[in-house]
C-alpha positions in Angstrom: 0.0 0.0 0.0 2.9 2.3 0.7 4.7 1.7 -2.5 1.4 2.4 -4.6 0.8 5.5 -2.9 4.4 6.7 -3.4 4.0 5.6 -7.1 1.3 7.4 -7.2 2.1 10.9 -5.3 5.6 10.7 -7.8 3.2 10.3 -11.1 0.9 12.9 -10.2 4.0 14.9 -9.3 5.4 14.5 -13.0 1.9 14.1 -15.0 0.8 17.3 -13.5 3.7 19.3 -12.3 2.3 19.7 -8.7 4.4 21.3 -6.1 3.8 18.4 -3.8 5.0 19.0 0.0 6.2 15.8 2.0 3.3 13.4 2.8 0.6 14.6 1.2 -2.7 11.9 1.4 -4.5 11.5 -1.7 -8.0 9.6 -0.7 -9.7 9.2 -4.2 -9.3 10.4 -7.2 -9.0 14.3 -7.6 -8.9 17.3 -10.6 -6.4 20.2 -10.7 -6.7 22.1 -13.9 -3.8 24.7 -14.6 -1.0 22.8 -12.4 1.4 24.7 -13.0 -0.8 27.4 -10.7 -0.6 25.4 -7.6 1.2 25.2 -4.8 0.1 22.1 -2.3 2.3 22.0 1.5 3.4 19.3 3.7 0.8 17.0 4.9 -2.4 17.5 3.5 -5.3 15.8 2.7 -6.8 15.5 -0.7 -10.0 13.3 -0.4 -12.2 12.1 -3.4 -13.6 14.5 -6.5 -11.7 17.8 -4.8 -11.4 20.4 -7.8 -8.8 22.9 -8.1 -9.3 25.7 -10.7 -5.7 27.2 -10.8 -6.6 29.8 -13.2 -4.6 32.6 -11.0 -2.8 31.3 -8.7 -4.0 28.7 -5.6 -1.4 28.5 -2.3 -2.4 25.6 0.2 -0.3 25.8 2.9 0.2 22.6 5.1 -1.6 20.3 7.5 -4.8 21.0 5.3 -7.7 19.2 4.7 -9.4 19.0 1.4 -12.5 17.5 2.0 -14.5 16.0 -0.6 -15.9 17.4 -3.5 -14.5 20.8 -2.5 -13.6 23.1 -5.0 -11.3 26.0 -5.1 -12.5 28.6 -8.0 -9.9 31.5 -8.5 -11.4 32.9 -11.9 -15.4 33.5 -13.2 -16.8 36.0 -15.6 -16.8 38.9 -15.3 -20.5 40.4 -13.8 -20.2 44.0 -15.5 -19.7 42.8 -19.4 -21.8 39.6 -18.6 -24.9 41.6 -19.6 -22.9 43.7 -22.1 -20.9 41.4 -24.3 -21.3 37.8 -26.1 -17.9 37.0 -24.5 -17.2 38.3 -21.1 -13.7 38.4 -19.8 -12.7 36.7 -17.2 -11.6 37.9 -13.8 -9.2 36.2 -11.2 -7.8 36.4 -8.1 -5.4 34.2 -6.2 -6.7 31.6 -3.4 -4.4 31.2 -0.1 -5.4 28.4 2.3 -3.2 28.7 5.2 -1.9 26.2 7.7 -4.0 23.3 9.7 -7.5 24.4 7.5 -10.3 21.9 7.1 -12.3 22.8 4.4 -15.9 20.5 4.8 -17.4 18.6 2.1 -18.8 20.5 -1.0 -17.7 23.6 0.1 -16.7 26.2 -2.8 -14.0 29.0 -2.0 -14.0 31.6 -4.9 -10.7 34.2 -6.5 -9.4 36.4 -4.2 -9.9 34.6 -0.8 -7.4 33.5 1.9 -8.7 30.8 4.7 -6.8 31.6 7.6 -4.7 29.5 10.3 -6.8 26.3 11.7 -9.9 27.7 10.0 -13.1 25.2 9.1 -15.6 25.9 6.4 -18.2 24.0 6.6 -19.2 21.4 4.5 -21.5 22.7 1.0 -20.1 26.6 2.4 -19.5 29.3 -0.2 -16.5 31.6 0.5 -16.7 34.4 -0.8 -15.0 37.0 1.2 -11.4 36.0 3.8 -11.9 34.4 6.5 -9.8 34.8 10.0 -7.6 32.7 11.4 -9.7 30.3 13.9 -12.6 30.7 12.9 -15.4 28.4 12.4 -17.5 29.7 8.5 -20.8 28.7 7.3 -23.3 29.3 5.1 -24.3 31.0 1.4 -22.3 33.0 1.4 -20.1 31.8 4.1 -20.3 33.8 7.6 -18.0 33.1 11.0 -20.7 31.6 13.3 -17.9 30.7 15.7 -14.0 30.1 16.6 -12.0 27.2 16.9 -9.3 28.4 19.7 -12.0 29.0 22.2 
């Protein structure tokens, strides 16, 4: 089991160019679009159907958990030429999610957001603004409904 899982962590490493930390746990199989965008830490965990968009640019620090069918979106369309033009532009922001964050199953975190230090997002959450180190978010769109150091 250990040999297949380093097998695997050194093919995804070459297929996809992934900045791979040390140890990271793939559980399942998982998409990351735009590798060369992507920086993964030390000891995270990817679980089954996570998404990564990599558009912009996506940091995950280490000791994070990916939970599954999470996505991390750093690009979308443009809202003001949506209405305006047959092809809107696209914009994007980077995604940072810092050290020892869970992020639940389902949930989405949108361009330009950082998940702070031992954060958890709820499971089917949708992040659309930064949230604080320690805190506990929720919600459509996601709001802190509580803290995780208290």
């Amino acid at each position: 089991m250990i040999i297949i899982r380093k097998i695997r962590h050194a093919f995804l490493q070459w297929r996809g160019r992934l900045v791979f930390g040390k140890r990271v746990g793939i559980l399942g199989g998982f998409t990351v679009v735009n590798p060369q965008n992507v920086i993964i830490g030390d000891h995270c965990g990817i679980n089954e159907g996570v998404f990564i968009l990599g558009h912009h640019r996506i940091e995950i620090g280490s000791y994070v958990v990916l939970s599954a069918r999470c996505m991390l979106i750093d690009t979308g369309l443009d809202k003001e030429e949506f209405l305006e033009h047959d092809f809107p532009k696209h914009v994007s922001g980077p995604i940072r999610i810092e050290d020892g964050a869970w992020i639940g199953a389902g949930a989405i975190i949108l361009a330009g957001v950082t998940v702070g230090r031992k954060a958890i997002v709820g499971a089917g959450a949708v992040v659309t603004r930064d949230i604080p180190p320690y805190a506990i978010a929720a919600g459509n769109p996601a709001k802190v409904i509580g803290r995780t150091d208290v």
